[in-house]
N, C-alpha and C positions, 0 to 999 in steps of 0.2 A: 327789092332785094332785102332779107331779112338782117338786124345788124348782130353780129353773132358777139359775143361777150369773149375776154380773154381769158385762155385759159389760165396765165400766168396769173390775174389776178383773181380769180376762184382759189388756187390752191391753199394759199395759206390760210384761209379760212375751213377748205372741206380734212385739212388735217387736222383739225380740233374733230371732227366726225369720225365714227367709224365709216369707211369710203365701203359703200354694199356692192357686193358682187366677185367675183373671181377674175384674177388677172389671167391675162392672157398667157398661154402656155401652150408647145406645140402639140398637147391632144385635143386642142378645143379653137376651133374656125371660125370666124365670125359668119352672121347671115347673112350677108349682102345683100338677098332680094324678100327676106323674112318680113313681113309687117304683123305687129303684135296692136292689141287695141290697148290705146291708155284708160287705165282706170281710174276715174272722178267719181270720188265719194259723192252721192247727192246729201249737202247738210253740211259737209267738212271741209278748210280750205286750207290748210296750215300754211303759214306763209313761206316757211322755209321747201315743202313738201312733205310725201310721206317717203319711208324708208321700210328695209326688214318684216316683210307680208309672213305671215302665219296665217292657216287656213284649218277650219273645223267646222264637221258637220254636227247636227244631231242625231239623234240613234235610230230615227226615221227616215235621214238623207235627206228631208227635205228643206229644211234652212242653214243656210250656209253661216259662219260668220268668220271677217277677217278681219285678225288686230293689225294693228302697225304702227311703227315709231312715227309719232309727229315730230315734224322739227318747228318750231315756237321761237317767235319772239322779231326784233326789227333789227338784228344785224345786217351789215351788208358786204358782199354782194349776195349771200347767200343768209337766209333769217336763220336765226338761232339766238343766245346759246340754249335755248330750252328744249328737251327731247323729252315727250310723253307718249304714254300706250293710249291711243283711241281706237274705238270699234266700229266695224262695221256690222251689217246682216244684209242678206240676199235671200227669195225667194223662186230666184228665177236661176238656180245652179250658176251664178256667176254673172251672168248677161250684166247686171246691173247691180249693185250696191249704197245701201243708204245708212248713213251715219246714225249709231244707236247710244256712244257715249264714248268718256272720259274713264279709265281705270285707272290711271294713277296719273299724277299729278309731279312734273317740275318744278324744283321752287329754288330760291336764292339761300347762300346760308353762308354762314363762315366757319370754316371747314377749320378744324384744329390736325394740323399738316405735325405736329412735336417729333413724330417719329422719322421723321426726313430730319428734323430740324430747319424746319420753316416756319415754325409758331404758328400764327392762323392765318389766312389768306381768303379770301373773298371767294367765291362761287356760287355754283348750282350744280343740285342731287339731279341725275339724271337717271328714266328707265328705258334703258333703251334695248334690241335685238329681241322682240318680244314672243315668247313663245304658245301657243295656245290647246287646249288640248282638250273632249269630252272624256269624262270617268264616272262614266252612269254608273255606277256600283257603289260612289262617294254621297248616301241621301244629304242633300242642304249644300252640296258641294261639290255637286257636280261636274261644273267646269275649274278648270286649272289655268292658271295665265302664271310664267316663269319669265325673268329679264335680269339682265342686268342691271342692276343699280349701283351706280356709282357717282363720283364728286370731278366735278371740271373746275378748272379755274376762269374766273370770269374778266380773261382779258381778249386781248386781241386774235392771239392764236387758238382760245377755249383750251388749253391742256387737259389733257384726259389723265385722271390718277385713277387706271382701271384696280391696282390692288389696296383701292380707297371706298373699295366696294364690293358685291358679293351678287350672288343668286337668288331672286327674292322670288316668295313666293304667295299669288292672292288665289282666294278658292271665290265662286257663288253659283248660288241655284241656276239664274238666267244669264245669258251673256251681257245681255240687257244692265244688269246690274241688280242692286246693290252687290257690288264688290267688297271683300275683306281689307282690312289694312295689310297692305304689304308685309309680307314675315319674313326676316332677312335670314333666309335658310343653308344656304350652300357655301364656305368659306373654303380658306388654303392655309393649310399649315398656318403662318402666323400672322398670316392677311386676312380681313382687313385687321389693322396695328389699331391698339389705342388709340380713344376712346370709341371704336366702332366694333371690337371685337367681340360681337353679340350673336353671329351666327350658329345655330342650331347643331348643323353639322360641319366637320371638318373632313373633305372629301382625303386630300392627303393624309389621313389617317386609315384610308379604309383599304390600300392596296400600295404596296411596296413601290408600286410601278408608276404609281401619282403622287410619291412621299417628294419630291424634290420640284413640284409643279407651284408657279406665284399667287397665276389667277386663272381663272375659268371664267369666259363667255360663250355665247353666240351658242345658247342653248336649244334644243329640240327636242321636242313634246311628243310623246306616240302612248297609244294605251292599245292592246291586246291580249283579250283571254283575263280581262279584270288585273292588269300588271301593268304601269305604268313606267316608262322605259323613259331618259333624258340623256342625250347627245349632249357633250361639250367639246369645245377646243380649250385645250388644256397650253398654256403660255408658259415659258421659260425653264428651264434651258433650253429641251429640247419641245417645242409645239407639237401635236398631237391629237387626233380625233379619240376620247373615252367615251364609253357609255355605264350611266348608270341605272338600278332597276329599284320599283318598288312597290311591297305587295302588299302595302298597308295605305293605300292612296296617295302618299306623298309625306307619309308621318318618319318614316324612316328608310335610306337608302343601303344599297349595297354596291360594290363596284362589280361593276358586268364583264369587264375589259377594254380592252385596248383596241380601237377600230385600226388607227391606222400609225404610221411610224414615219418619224424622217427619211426612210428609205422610201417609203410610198412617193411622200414628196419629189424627194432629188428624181426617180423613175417616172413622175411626170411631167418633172422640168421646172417644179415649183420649188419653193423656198419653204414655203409651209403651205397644209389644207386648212377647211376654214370654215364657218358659216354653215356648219352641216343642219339638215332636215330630218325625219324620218316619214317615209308614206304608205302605203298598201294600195297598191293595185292586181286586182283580179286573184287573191287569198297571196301575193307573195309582196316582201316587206324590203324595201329598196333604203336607202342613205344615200342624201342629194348635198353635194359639196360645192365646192369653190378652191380653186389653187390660188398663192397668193407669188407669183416670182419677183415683189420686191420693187416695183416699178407703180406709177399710176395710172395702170393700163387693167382691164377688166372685163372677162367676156366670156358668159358661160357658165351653166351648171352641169354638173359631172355627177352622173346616176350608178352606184353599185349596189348589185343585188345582194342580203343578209342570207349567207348558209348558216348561222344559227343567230339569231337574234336574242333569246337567255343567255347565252356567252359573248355577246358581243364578237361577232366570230363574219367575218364577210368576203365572199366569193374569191376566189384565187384561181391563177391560171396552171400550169403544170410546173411556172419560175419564179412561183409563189407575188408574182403582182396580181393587182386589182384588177378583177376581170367586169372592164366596163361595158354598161348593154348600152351606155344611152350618153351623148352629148347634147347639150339644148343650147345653141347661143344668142348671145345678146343680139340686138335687133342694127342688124349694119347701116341702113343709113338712118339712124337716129343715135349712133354712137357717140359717143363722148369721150374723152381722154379718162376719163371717169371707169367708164365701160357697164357692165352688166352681171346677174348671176345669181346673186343668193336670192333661193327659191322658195315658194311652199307648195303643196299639191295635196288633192283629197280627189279620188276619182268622184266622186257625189258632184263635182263642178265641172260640169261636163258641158257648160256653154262659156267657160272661159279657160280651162285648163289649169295648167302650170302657170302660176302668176312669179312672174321675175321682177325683183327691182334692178332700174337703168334710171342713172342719170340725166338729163335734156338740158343743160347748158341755155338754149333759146328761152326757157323760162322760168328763168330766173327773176326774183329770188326763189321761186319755187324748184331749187335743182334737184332734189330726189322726187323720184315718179315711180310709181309701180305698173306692171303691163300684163294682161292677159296676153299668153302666149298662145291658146290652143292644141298644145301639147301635153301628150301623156310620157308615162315613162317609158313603155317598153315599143308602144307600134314604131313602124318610119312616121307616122302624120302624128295625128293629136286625136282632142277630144272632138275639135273641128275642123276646119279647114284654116290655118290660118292665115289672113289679109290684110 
């Protein structure tokens, strides 16, 4: 009999983490008989696990590569406080995966907190929710990798100070590497505060409708027709799915609109949405989410089709809700209090599908896992069968 770890004393450590996945909410069922294959980087082992999968092909389909948050370092019960973006590559559409590097790096720092009025405080820069994206039309700079980078405090509970941080953004030729230095591009109104207030852009400046928004995470990367598009959940007051566009490879944005609204939420039983994607399957251009109701329960991504993706504009019924094609849930007997959900998908991976991160509790400290699911967006099955 296997001895299973308590959840009670997991928690207070995975709330220094962003917890990956969508809570449970009554449009999204768990799979009770679903078995999804876990994904072992060959080469990578991070102690804590991986978190936050991002998926991109090349402009031939035929190599794959998936970033993902590492979590780092010898906390316990679960490793941390370090969260880094490391890559993978695939040659076999998913089947398998082998560790290709390091794009940006966790480090320790003491964080000047003046603007809270907490003088300095001990930490670690973190990049985590990593987003990844091909822009063949960018020569030297091809690929794009977007995250959030932010400051934790480096005690017991890891406190996350996400408006102590911003949107950064690295370009390079190979995925492989050599990667750019992080360029801290996307800010909010007056976050990040003194001495970090060096970001490029100020997104609440570019649309009335995000002028009152703290911070922006949990970014999503799509490029079509030479136009680089970026998903955010937009935090406080009210949470929010925006998307922004850009026709100059990532040198300057515009605001696209508003995906979705507190209304969306409360009609699907959430508190807020979250952790959004962007994919293409079969020439049509889908947004893959997560609800969040508030609870540390988790399970499922929620697939809606774009009727205009240049406006930010997505699929509505005749009562103006979300008209969903697709539910994908976390994998039922491997669930976790944790749960499951935020997704990536490229159809080019077509022997692993829709890769979801889930929690696994039994291996620990290794508690975030990522899973081929075998599922695409729009059929009943997948890319395979999955078992």
């Amino acid at each position: 009999m296997r001895r299973r770890a308590s959840w009670r004393s997991v928690l207070p450590v995975l709330m220094g983490f962003v917890l990956v996945g969508c809570p449970i909410g009554p449009r999204v069922k768990a799979g009770a008989n679903v078995r999804y294959q876990r994904i072992q980087v060959v080469g990578d082992a991070p102690r804590g696990g991986m978190a936050d999968p991002t998926i991109a092909y090349d402009s031939t389909g035929q190599v794959g590569w998936l970033a993902y948050s590492a979590v780092q370092g010898n906390m316990k019960p679960v490793g941390g406080p370090y969260i880094e973006t490391h890559i993978a590559r695939s040659t076999d559409h998913g089947r398998t995966w082998h560790f290709a590097g390091v794009v940006n790096h966790s480090t320790d720092a003491t964080g000047d907190l003046s603007a809270m009025k907490k003088g300095t405080q001990e930490g670690v820069w973190r990049f985590e929710v990593p987003t990844l994206v091909n822009d063949p039309g960018d020569p030297g700079r091809e690929w794009k990798l977007f995250a959030h980078n932010y400051f934790a405090l480096k005690n017991k509970q890891q406190e996350r100070l996400p408006m102590y941080g911003w949107i950064s953004m690295q370009t390079a030729h190979d995925p492989a590497g050599p990667w750019s230095e992080p360029i801290p591009l996307l800010g909010s109104g007056k976050n990040p505060p003194a001495p970090y207030n060096h970001t490029r852009i100020d997104i609440d400046s570019l649309s009335k409708d995000v002028a009152d928004v703290a911070f922006y995470t949990e970014p999503g990367a799509f490029q079509k027709n030479g136009v680089l598009y970026l998903s955010l959940t937009a935090r406080h007051p009210d949470p929010r799915l925006v998307l922004l566009s850009s026709s100059d490879h990532g040198r300057s944005w515009r605001f696209a609109g508003t995906l979705t609204t507190p209304r969306d939420s409360k009609d699907l039983g959430f508190k807020l949405l979250d952790a959004s994607a962007i994919a293409e399957q079969q020439g049509r251009v889908f947004l893959l989410f997560c609800g969040d109701a508030g609870r540390p329960m988790h399970n499922g991504t929620i697939i809606v089709e774009f009727e205009d993706l240049a406006h930010g504009r997505l699929r509505r019924d005749a009562n103006g809700r979300l008209a969903i094609v697709k539910t994908i849930p976390g994998q039922g007997p491997e669930m976790t209090p944790a749960g499951a959900g935020q997704a990536a998908y490229s159809e080019y991976n077509t022997a692993g599908g829709l890769v979801m991160a889930q929690p696994k509790l039994e291996m620990l400290p290794a508690f975030f896992q990522l899973w081929s699911t075998g599922q695409d967006l729009v059929g009943a099955g997948g890319a395979r069968s999955a078992r």
